[in-house]
One Martini backbone bead per residue (centre of mass of N, CA, C, O) as a GRO file, in nm:
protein
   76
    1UNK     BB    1  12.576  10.629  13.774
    2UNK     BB    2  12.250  10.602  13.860
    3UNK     BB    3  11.935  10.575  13.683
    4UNK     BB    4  11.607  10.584  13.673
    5UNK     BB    5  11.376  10.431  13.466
    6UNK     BB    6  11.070  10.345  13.224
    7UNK     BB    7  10.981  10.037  13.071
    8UNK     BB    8  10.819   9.958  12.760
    9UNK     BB    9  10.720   9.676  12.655
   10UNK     BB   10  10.716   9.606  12.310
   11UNK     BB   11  10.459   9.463  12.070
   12UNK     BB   12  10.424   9.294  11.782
   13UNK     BB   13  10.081   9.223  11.659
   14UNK     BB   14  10.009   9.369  11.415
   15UNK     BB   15   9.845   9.559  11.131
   16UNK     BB   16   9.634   9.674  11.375
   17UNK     BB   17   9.441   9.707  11.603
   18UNK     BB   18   9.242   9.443  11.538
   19UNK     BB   19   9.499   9.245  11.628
   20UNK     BB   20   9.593   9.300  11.894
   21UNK     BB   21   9.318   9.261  12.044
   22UNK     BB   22   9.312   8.965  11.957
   23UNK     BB   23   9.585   8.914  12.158
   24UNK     BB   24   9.537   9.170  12.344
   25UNK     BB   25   9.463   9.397  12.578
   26UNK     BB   26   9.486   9.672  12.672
   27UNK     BB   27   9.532   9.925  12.851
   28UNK     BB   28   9.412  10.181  13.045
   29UNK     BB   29   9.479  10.513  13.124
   30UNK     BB   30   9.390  10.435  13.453
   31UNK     BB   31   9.605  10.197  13.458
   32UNK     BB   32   9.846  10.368  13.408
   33UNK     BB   33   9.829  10.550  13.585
   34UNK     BB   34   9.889  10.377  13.823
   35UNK     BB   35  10.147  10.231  13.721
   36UNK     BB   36  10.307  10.528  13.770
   37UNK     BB   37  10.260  10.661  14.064
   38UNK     BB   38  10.531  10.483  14.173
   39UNK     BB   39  10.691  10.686  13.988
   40UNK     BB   40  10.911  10.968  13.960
   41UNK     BB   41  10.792  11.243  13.804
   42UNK     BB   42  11.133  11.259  13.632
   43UNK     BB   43  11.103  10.999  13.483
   44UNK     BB   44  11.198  10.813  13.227
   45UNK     BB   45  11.062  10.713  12.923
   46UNK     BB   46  11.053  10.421  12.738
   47UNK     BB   47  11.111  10.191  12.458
   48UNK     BB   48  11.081   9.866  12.401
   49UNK     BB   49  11.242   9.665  12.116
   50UNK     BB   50  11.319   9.373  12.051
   51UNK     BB   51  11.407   9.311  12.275
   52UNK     BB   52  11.637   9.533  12.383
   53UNK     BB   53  11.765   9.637  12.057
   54UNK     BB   54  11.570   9.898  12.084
   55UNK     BB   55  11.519  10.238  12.141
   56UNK     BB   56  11.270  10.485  12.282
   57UNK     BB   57  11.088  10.801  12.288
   58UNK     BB   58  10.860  10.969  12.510
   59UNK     BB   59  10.671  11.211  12.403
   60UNK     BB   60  10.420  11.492  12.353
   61UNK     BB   61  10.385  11.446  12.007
   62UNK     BB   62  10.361  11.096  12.021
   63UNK     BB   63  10.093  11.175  12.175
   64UNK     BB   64   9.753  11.049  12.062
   65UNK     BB   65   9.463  11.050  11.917
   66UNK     BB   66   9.216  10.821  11.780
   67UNK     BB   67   8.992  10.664  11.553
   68UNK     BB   68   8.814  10.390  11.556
   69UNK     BB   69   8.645  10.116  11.440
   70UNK     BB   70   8.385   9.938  11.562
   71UNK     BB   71   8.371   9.584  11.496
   72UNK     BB   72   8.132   9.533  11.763
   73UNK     BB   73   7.892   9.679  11.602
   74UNK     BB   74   7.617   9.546  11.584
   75UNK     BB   75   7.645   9.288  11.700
   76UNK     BB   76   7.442   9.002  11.822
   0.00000   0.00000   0.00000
């Protein structure tokens, strides 16, 4: 039997978040949450490392804000 599952493809973009950033920009917590909507809230959400040799489970305790400094802040 098949059930749907939510597969988040990571990719290692640098050793900071200011590196990721400089790779590609994140998407914001309002645009994941449109493309979660098409999606029945009881799907299992994973997430994909090293092309789907290993996964991981997003569970709520591993969701956490953290605050970074903005190097684009004083910038003219």
């Amino acid at each position: 039997m098949n059930k749907e599952v939510l597969i988040i493809e990571a990719n290692r973009e640098g050793y900071s978040i200011e590196q990721a950033e400089n790779e590609r920009t994140a998407i914001t917590v309002g645009e994941l949450m449109r493309l979660l909507e098409d999606f029945d809230e009881d799907t299992k959400i994973y997430i994909s490392n090293d092309r789907g040799y290993t996964y991981g489970s997003v569970t709520e305790r591993r969701i956490h804000e953290e605050w970074v400094e903005d190097e684009s802040e004083g910038e003219a």
